[in-house]
C-alpha positions in Angstrom: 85.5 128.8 116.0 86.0 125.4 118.2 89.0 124.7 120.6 90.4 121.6 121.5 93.9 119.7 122.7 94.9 118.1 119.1 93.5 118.8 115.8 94.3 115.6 113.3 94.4 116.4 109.8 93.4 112.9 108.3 90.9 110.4 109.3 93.5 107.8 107.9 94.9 104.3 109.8 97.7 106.6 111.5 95.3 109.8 112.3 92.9 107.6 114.2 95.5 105.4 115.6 97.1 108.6 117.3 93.6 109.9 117.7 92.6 107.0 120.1 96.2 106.9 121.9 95.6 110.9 122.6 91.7 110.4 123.6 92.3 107.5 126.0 95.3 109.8 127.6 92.6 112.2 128.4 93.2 115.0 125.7 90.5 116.4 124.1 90.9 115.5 120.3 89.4 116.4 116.8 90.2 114.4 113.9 89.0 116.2 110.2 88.5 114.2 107.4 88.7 115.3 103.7 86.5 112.5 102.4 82.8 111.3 103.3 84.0 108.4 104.7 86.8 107.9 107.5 90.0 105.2 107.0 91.8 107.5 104.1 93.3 104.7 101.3 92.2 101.7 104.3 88.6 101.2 103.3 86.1 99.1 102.1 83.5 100.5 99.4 80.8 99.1 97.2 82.3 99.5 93.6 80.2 97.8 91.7 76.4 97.4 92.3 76.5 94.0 94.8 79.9 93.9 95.2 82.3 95.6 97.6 86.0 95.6 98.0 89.0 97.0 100.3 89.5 99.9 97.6 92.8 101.4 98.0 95.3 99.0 100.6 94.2 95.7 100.1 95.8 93.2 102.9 96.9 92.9 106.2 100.0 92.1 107.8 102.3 95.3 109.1 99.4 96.4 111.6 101.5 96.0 114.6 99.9 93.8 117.6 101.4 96.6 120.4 98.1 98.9 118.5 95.3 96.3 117.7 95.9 95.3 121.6 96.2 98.9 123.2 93.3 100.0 121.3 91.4 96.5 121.7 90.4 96.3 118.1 89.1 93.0 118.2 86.2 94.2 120.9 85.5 96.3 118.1 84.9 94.0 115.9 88.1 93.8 113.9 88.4 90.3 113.0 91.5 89.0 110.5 92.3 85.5 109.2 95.1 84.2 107.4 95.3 83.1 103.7 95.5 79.4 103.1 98.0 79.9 101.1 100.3 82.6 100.7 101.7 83.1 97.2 101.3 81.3 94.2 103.4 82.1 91.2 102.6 81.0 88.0 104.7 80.9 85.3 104.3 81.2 81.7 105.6 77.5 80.7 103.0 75.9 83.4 105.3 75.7 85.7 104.8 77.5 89.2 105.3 78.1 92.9 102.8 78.2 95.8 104.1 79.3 99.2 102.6 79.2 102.4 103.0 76.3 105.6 103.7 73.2 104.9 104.0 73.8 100.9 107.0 76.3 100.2 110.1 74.2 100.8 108.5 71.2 98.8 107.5 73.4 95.8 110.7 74.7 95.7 112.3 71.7 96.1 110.5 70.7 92.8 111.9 74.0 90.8 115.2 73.2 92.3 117.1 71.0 94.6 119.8 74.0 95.2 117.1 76.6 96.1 115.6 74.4 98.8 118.5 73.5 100.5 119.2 77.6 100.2 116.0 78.7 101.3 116.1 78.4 104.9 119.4 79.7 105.7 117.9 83.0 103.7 114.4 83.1 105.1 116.3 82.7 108.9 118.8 85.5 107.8 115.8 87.9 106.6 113.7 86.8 110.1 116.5 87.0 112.5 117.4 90.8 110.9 113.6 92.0 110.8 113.0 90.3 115.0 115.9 93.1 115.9 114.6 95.9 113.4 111.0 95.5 114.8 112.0 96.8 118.0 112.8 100.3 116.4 108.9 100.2 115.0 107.7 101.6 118.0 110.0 103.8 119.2 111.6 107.0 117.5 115.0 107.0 115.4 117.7 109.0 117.4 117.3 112.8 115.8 119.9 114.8 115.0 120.0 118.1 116.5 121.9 121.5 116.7 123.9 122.4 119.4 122.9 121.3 123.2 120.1 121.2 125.6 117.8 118.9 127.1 116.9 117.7 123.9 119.8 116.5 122.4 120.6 114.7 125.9 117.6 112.8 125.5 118.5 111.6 121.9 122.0 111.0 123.0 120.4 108.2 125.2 118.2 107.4 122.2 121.0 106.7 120.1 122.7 104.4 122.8 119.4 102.5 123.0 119.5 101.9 119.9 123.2 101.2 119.3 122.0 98.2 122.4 119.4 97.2 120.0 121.5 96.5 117.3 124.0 94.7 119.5 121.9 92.0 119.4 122.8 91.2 115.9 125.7 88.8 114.9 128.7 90.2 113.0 127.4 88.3 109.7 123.6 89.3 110.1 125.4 93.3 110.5 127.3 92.3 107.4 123.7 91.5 105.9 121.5 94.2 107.3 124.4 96.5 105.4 123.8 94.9 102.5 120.0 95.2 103.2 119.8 99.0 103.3 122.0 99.6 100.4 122.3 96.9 97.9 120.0 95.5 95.5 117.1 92.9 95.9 118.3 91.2 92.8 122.0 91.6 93.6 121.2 89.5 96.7 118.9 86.6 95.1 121.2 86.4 92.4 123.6 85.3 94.7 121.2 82.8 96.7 118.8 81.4 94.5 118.7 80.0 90.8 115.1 79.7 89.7 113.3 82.8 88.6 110.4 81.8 90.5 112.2 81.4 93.5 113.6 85.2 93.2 110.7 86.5 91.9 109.2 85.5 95.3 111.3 87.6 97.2 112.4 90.1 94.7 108.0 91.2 94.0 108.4 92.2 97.9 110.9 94.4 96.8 109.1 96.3 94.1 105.3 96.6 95.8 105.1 100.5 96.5 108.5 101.1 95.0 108.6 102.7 91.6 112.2 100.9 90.9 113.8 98.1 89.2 114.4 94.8 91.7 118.2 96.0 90.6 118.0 99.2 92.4 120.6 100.0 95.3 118.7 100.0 98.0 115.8 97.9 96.9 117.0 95.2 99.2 115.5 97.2 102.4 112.2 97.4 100.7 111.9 93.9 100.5 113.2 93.6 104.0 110.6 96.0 105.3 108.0 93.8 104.1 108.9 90.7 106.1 108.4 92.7 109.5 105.0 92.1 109.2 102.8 89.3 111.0 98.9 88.2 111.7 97.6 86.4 114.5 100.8 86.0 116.4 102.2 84.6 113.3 105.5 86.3 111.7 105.9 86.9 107.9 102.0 86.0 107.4 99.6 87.5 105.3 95.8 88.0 106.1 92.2 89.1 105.2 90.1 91.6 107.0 86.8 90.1 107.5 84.8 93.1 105.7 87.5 94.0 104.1 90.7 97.1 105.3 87.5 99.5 106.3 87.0 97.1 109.0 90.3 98.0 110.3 89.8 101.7 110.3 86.0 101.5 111.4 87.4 99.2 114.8 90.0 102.2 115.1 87.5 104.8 115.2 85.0 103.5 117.4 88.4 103.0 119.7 88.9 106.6 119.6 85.3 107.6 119.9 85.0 105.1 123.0 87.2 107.9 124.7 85.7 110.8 123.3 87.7 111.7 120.4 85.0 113.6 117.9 85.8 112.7 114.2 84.2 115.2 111.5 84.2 113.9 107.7 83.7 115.8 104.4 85.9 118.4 106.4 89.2 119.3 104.4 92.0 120.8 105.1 92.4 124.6 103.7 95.4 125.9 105.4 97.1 125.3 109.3 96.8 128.3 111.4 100.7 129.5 111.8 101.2 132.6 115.2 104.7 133.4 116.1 106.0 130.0 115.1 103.6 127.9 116.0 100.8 125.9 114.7 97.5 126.8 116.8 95.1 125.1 114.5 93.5 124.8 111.0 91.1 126.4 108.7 88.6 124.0 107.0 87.6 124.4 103.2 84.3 125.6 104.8 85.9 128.6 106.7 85.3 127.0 109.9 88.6 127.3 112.1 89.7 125.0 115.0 92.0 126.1 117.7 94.3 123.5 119.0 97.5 123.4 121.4 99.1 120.7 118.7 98.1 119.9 114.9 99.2 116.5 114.1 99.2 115.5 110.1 98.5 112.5 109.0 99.0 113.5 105.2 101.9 113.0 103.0 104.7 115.5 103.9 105.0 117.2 100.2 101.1 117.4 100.7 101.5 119.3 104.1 104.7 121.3 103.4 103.6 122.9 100.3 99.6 122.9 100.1 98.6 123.4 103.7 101.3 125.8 105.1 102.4 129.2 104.3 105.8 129.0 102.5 106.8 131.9 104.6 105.8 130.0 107.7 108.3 127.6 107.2 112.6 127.7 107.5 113.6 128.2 104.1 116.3 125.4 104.5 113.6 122.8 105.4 111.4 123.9 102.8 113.9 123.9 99.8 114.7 120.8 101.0 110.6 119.3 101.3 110.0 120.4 98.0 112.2 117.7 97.1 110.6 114.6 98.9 110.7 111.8 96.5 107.0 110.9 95.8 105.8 108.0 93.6 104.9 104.2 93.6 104.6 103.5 90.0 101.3 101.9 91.3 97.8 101.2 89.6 95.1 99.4 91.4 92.1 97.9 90.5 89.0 96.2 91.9 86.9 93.7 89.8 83.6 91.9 89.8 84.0 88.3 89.0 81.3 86.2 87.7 83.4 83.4 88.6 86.6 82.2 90.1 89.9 82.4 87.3 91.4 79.0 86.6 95.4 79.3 85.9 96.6 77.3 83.0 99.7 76.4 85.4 97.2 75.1 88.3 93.7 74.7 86.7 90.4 74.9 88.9 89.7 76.3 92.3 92.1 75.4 95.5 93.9 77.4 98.3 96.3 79.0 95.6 92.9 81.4 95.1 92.6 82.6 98.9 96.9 83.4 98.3 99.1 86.6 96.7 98.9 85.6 92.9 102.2 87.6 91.1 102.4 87.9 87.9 105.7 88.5 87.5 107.6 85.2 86.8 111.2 86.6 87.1 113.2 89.6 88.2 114.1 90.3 84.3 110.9 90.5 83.7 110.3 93.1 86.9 113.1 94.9 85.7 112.0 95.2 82.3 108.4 96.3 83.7 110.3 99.3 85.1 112.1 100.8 82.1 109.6 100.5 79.7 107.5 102.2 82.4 110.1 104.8 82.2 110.3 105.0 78.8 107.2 104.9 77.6 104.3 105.7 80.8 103.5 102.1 81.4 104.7 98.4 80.7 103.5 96.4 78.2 104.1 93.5 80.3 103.4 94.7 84.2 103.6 93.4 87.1 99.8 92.3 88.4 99.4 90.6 92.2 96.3 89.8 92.5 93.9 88.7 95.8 90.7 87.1 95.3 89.5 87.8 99.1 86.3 86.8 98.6 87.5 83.4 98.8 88.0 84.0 102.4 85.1 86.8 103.6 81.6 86.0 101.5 80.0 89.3 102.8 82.0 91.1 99.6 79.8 90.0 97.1 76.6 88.0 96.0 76.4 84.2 96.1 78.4 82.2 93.9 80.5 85.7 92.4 83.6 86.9 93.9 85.9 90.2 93.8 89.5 90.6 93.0 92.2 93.1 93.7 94.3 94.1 91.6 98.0 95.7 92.6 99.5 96.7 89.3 103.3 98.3 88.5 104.8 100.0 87.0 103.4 102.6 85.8 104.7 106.4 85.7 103.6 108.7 88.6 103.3 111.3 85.9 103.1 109.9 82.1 105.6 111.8 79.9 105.2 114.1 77.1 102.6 116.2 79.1 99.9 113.3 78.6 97.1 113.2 81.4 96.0 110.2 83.1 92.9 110.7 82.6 93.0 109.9 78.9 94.3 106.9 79.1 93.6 105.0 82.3 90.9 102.6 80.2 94.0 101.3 77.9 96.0 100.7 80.9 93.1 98.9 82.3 92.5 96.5 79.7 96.1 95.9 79.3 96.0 94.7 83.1 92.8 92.2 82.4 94.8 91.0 79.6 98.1 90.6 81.3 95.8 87.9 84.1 93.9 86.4 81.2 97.5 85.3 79.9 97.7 83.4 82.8 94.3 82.5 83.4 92.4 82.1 80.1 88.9 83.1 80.3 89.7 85.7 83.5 88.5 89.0 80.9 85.3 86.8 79.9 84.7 87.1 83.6 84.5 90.5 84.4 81.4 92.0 85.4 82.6 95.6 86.7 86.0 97.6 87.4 87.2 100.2 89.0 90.4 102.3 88.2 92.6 104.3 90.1 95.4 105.6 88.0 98.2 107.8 90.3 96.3 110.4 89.6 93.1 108.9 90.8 94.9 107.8 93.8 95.7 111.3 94.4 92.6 112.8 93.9 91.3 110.2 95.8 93.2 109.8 98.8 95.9 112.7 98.5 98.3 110.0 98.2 100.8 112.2 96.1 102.0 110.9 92.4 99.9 107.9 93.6 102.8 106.8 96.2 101.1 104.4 99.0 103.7 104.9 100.9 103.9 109.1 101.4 107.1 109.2 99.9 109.9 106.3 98.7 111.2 104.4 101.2 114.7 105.2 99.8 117.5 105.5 102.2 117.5 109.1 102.7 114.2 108.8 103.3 114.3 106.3 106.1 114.7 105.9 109.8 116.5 109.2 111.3 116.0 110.8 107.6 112.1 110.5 107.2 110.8 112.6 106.8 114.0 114.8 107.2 117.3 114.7 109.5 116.5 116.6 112.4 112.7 116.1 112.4 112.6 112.1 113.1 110.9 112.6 116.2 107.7 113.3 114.7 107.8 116.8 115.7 108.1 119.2 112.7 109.9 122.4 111.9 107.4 124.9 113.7 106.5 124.5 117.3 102.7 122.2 118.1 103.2 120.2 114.8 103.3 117.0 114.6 103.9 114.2 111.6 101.6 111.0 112.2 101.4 109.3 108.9 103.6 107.0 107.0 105.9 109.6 105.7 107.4 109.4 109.2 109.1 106.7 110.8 108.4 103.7 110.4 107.3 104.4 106.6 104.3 103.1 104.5 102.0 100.2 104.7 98.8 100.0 107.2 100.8 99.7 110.4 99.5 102.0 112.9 103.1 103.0 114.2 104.0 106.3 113.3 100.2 107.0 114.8 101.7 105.4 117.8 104.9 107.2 117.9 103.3 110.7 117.3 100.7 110.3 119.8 103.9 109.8 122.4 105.6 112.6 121.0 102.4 114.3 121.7 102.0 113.0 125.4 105.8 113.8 126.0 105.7 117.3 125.1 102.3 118.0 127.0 103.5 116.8 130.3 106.8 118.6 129.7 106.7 121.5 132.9 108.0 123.8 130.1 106.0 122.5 127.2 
């Protein structure tokens, strides 16, 4: 038996974020790791003999600059650079888009006069709305809470803070952010935009992670949440990890260790030690069990709530209500040894359109359409692929003159229907995504040296990312802000005294953003220094 301050479950972004936040307060923290290898879905492994690739999450730019300052990432040897380009969307008659400074407003001026004249009154609307949203990032949501106390004063300021925040916006940027939470991505571009290229731009951000059709109420935020992201002091940019999303997590826990937090891998997770309402600690698969005065979790809630903790441990209200966290990203990656660079029929030969976002997914019909057959039928026979070649930016990923590719494909079904497994048909689905790029980019299939597949269910296996969600649970609206992961628990604290959520199924949601590490970690510090703690 050990003993320690803060036992992390999850060697994840978030875990060591809030790991290195604790450590360089002075607590004495342990971090356990499932996995051989720390950074959960954020790392960078050799695949294919040669030839290594950011496995899991694939680019950067929600890691908030508040965390790769405070734990000095960069003297670690984090070091990120911007695409060239940012998106490029071909499109099945040769026509196409490519995105990125300089380029957007004249490509879409050549797609159409209307949707250039609208784009920057929308792109400002979207900025101005996600510059006052960011501001909630790092900080809590107000919590709802029974009855009064010292508690419920302090989140009775919260909320007032917060109602402040918010005051910033206009009336007509209110009338938007409304719209944002609760309407439809496609409702919206509909209304702005003519060209399917030009919404299919927008629109894909509203779909990655989200296991929904662009016309889904409420799809609108998840396109929103997307644009709060930034790299290099630059907003709404997208970037490359030099050595790929490991080097983010490897910078993080050499932060932590600098302070003395111990990290132990190929240590899961058995059960967390419950005594008289309070988590005191874990048991490891091994039997080994740590004593802590907090266990923070850094795994998906459904993971937590109904693998890890006694059922009769937990309120039976909350649990009832767990039980039904929404899980599922209708997501299937890939990672592929190239022998050489693709060349798109709409934009033949190499150029910065190769370092960008390549979507495959030419209108929001056809993103829609994606989605129900995936309903229908396990998969779509014509998905949606985005795919990053970022060996066009980082040559340490594979040998000379060869070059990796990521591939972020939807939608698939969490779970296929009719009882089928996975596991029998992940190949199909495979080929049906090299095929889906070779459309595009004839010869791309001719080009493949090696794969890897990670069905939902590899994903899972994998990285205990439930139903294959990236995101530890939809970022739907009752699953967001004061609601994630439940009403009443939005301050990172859970339902049982010393636990803790730190992973993106707590404010601010999904995506490699270090935040709700941040946040916990506070939570953490607040409740240790409390003289009745």
């Amino acid at each position: 038996m050990t003993e320690t301050d803060v036992v992390i479950i999850g060697a994840g972004h978030n875990g060591l974020t809030c790991a290195a936040y604790l450590a360089m307060a002075g607590l004495r923290v342990k971090v356990v790791e499932r996995r051989k290898v720390v950074g959960g879905a954020a790392v960078t492994e050799e695949f294919h003999p040669g030839f290594r690739n950011s496995v899991a999450a694939y680019t950067v730019s929600l890691l908030n600059p508040k965390v790769i300052r405070d734990l000095r990432l960069a003297e670690h040897g984090l070091r990120i650079v911007e695409r060239r380009a940012q998106n490029f969307l071909p499109a099945p008659d040769g026509s196409f888009l490519l995105t990125g400074e300089g380029r957007t407003k004249d490509s879409v001026r050549k797609l159409s006069a209307h949707d250039a004249d609208a784009l920057d009154g929308f792109s400002r609307e979207l900025a101005a709305i996600a510059d006052v949203l960011r501001q909630f990032v790092l900080r809590a949501p107000p919590n709802l809470l029974d009855g009064f106390g010292t508690n419920a004063l302090r989140e009775a300021v919260n909320a007032i803070q917060s109602a402040n925040i918010l005051r910033a916006l206009t009336l007509e940027q209110s009338r938007s952010l409304l719209d944002l939470f609760t309407r439809s991505a496609g409702e919206m571009l509909d209304e702005r935009f003519e060209h399917d290229l030009v919404k299919a731009l927008f629109g894909f951000d509203a779909i990655v992670g989200n296991y929904a059709s662009p016309y889904a109420p409420g799809s609108a935020y998840v396109m929103l949440h997307h644009a709060f992201g930034e790299v290099n002091g630059k907003k709404g940019v997208w970037g490359h990890a030099i050595g790929g999303m490991g080097a983010i997590t490897q910078a993080m826990a050499r932060a932590a260790r600098t302070h003395g937090a111990e990290i132990v891998t190929d240590a899961g997770v058995r059960e967390v030690i419950v005594e008289r309402d309070r988590a005191s600690g874990v048991v490891l698969d091994d039997g080994t069990t740590i004593r802590a005065k907090y266990v923070a979790a850094g795994v998906n809630p459904t993971l937590l709530y109904t693998r890890l903790i006694a059922a009769e441990a937990l309120p039976s209200e909350f649990l009832a209500r767990i039980r039904h966290w929404k899980n599922g990203s209708g997501t299937f990656r890939m990672n592929v040894a190239l022998a050489r660079l693709p060349s798109f029929t709409a934009l033949p030969g190499g150029g910065d359109h190769l370092t960008s976002g390549i979507i495959l997914a030419p209108s929001l019909g056809y993103m829609d359409r994606a989605y129900l057959d995936a309903r229908a039928q396990g998969w779509s026979t014509s998905p949606v692929v985005e795919m990053l070649i970022p060996s066009t930016l980082d040559d340490s990923l594979a040998p000379e003159a060869r070059h990796v590719a990521s591939l972020f494909c939807q939608h698939v079904a969490p779970e296929l229907p009719g009882g089928r497994s996975w596991d029998d048909h992940r190949e199909e689905v495979a080929d049906l995504m090299i095929a889906t790029v070779d459309r595009y980019a004839p010869g791309f299939a001719d080009s493949v040296l090696g794969r890897q597949i990670l069905s939902p269910l590899d994903l899972e296996r994998q990285f205990g990312l439930i139903g294959g969600d990236i995101f530890h649970g939809a970022l739907t609206l009752n699953q967001l802000f004061s609601a994630r992961p439940m009403l009443g628990h939005a301050d990172y604290r859970g339902p049982l005294r010393g636990l803790y959520h730190c992973g993106s199924g707590a404010h601010p949601g999904g995506g490699v953003t270090g935040a709700p590490g941040h946040n916990a970690a506070r939570a953490i510090l607040r409740d240790h220094r409390a003289p009745f703690g």
